[in-house]
C-alpha positions in Angstrom: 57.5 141.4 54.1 60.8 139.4 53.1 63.0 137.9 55.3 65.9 135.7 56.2 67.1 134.0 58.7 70.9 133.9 59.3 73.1 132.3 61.0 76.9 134.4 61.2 79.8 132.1 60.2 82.1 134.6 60.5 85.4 134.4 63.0 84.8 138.1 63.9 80.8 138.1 63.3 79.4 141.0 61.8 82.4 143.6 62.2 84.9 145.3 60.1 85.3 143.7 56.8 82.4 141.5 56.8 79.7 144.8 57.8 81.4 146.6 55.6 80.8 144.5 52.8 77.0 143.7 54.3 76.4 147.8 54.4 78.0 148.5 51.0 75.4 145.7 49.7 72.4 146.9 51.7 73.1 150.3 50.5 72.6 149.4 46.9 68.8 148.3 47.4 66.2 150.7 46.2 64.3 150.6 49.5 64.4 150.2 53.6 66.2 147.2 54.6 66.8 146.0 58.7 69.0 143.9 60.4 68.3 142.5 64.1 69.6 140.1 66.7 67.2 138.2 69.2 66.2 140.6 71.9 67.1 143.8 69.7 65.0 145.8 68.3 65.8 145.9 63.9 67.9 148.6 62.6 68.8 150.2 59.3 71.4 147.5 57.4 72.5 150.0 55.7 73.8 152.1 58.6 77.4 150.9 59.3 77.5 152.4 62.7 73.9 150.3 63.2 75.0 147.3 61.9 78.3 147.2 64.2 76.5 148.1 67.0 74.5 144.9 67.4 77.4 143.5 67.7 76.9 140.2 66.4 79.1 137.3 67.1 80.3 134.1 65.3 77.2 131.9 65.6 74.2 134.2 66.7 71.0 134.5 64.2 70.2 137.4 62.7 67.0 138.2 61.1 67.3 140.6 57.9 64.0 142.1 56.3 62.7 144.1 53.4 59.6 145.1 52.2 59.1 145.7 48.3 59.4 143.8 45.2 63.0 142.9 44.3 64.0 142.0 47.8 64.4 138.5 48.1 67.2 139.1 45.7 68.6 141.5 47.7 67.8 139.1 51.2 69.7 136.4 49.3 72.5 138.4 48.9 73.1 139.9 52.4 72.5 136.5 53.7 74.9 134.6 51.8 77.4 137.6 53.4 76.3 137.4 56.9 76.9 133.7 56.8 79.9 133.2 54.9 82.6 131.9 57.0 
């Protein structure tokens, strides 16, 4: 299994715009990808009601995983969302 390790730059976190943008991406990918906070359990990135409801603030890590060939491209890509400032 793939995974990344991200920490969220983002004034607002992981909301509106930026999930948005992180859901539209996840959605793309030809298989299961999760998103989860410390002391959550992983939910569907590609679920924008999901993703907002983790509610992840400026500065938290968030741990995004896949499991299938092609997915580190895909990790690198959701990552360098999540921790755009």
């Amino acid at each position: 299994m793939a995974e990344r390790k991200v920490t969220v730059m983002s004034e607002v976190g992981l909301h509106a715009r930026p999930a948005a943008t992180f859901v539209q991406t996840a959605a793309q990918a030809p298989f299961d990808v999760t998103i989860a906070k410390f002391g959550v359990p992983p939910v569907n990135a590609k679920s924008i009601l999901s993703v907002l409801a983790l509610d992840v603030r400026q500065g938290e890590t968030i741990v995004i995983s896949a499991d299938a060939d092609g997915a580190d491209e895909f990790l690198d890509r959701l990552a360098a969302i999540a921790s755009a400032p």
